[in-house]
C-alpha positions as CSV (number, residue, x, y, z in Angstrom):
1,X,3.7,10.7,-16.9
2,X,6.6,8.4,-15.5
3,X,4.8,8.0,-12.1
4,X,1.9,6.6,-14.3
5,X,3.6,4.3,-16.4
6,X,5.2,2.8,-12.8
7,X,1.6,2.4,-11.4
8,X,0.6,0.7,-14.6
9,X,3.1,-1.5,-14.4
10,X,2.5,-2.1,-10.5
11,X,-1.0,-2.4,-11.3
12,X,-0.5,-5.2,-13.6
13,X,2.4,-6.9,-11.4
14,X,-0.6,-7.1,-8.4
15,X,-3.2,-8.4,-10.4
16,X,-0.5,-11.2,-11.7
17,X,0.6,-12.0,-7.8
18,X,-2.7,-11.8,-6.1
19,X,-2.6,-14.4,-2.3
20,X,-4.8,-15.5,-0.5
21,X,-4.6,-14.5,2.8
22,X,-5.2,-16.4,5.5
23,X,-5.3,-14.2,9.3
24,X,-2.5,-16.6,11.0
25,X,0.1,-14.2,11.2
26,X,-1.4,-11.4,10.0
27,X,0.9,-8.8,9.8
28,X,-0.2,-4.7,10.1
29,X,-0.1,-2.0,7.9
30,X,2.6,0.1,9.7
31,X,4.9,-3.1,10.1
32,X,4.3,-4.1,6.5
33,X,5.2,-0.4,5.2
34,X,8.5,-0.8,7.0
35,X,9.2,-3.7,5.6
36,X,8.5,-2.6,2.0
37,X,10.9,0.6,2.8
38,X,14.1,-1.9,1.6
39,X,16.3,1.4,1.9
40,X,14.9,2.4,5.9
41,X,14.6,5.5,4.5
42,X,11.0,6.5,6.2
43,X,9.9,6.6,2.0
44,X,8.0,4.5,0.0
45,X,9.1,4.9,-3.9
46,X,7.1,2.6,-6.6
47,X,10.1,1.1,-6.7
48,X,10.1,-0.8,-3.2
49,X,6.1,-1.4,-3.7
50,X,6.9,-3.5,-6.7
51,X,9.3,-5.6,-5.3
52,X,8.1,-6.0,-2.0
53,X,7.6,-9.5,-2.0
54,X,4.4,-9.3,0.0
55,X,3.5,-12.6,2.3
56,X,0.1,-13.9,2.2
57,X,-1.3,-12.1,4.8
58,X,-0.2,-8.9,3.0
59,X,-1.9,-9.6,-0.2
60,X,-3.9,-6.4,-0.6
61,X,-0.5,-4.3,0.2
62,X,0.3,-4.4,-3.5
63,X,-2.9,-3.6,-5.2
64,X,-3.6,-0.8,-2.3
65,X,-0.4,0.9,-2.4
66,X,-1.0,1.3,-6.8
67,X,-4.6,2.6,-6.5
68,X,-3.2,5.3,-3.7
69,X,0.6,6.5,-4.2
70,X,0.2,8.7,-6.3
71,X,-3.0,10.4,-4.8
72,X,-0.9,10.2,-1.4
73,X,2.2,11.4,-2.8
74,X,1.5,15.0,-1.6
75,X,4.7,16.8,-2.4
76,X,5.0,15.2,-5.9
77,X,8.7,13.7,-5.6
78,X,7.7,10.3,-6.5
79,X,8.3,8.9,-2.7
80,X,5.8,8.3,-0.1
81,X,6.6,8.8,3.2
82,X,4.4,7.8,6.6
83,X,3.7,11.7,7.5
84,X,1.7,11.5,3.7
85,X,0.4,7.6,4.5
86,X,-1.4,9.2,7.5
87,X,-2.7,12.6,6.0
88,X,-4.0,10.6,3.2
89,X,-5.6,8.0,5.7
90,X,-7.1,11.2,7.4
91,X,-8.4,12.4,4.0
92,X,-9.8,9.5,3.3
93,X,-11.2,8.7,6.7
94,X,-9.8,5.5,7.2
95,X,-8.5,4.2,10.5
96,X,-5.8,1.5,11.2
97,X,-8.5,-1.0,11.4
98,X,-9.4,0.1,7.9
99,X,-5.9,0.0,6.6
100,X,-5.3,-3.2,8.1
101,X,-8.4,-5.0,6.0
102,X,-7.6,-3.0,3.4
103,X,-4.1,-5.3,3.3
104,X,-5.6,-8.5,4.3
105,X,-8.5,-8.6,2.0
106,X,-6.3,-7.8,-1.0
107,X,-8.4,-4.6,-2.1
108,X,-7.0,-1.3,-3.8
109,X,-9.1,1.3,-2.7
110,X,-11.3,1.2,0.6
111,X,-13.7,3.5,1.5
112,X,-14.4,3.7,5.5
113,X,-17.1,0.8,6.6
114,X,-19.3,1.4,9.0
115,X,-18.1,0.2,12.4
């Protein structure tokens, strides 16, 4: 119930801060999850995704990381760590690629495309 009232709350902190992004300096999924993790722990908490003060070309970070933490947050401690990023990428089927546009086109959820 707590995790949910977080999303919520992240969910209406990314519609409210929504970039546009721009692919000059586009920076990656894997570098942008680092640089959300403010602790350089290896997790993720809600926490860190709300005030990860996202740069244009990581508009979609945001909204993505609300419509999937708690989906990818396979062990239930309220922390998302890279080992549950990529098992929930490979659940999903999405590549880098897709995680990448996923970022950049500031989407929540993104189902593979067709390549």
């Amino acid at each position: 119930m707590k995790i949910n009232m977080i999303l919520a709350i992240l969910l209406a902190l990314a519609a409210g801060s929504v970039l546009a992004a721009g692919s000059a300096g586009f920076t990656g999924w894997v570098e942008t999850i680092h640089n959300a993790d403010k602790n350089g722990d290896g997790m993720l908490t809600p926490t860190e995704v709300m005030y990860y003060d996202a740069s244009a070309h990581e508009a979609g970070f945001r909204p993505f990381m609300v419509d999937h933490f708690a989906a990818w947050d396979f062990d239930s401690d309220g922390m998302v760590s890279m080992d549950e990023i990529h098992r929930g990428m490979e659940q999903a089927k999405m590549t880098d690629k897709d995680m990448d546009r996923a970022f950049f086109e500031m989407t929540g959820f993104q189902p593979p495309r067709s390549r």
